[in-house]
C-alpha positions as CSV (number, residue, x, y, z in Angstrom):
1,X,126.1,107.9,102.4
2,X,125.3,105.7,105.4
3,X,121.9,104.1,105.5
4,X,119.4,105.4,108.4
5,X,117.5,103.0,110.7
6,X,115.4,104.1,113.0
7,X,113.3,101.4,115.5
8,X,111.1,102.5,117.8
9,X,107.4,103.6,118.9
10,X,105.7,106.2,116.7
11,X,107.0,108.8,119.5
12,X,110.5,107.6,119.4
13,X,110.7,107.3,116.0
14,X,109.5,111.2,115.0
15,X,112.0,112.1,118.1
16,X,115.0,110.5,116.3
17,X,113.9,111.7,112.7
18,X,113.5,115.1,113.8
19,X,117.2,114.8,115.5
20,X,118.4,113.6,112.6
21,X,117.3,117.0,111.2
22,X,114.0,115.3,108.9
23,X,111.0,116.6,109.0
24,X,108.2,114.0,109.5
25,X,105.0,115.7,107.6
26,X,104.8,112.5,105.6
27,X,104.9,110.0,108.4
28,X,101.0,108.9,109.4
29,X,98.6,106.4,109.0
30,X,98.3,106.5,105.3
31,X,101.8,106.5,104.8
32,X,102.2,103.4,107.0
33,X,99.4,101.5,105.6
34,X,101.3,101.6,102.4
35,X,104.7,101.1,103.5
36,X,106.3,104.2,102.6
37,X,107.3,107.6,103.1
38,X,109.4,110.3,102.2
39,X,110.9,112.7,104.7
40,X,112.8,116.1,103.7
41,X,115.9,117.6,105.8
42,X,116.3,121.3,106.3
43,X,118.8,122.3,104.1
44,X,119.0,119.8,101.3
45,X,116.9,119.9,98.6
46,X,114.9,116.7,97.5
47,X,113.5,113.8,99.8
48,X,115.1,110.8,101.3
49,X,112.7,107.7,100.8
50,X,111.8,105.2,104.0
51,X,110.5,102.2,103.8
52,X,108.0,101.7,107.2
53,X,107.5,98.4,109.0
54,X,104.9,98.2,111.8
55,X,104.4,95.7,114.5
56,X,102.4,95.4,118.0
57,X,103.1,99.1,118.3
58,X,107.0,99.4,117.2
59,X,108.0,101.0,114.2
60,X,110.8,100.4,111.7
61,X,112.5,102.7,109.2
62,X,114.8,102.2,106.6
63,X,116.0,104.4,104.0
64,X,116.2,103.6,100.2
């Protein structure tokens, strides 16, 4: 399985997520303050970890 990584503003980065088929109920502040979040896709059961990097605005995800 290929790694996702996904750069961006917030608003980019939920728009390509959601393409992706995730759903982003997990992604907010909280979730960034501590550098993680999990994000579940519509037909598979269980969660796909991301780690979150934040800078000046611009986002970075990468799964583990």
């Amino acid at each position: 399985m290929e790694k996702v990584v996904i750069k961006g503003t917030k608003t980019e980065v939920i728009e390509a997520m959601k393409e992706k088929g995730y759903k982003m109920e997990g992604f907010n502040d909280i979730s960034t303050e501590a550098g993680y979040f999990y994000a579940y896709k519509e037909d598979y059961q269980g969660a796909d970890y991301f780690t979150i990097f934040e800078s000046r605005g611009l986002y970075t995800l990468i799964q583990y």
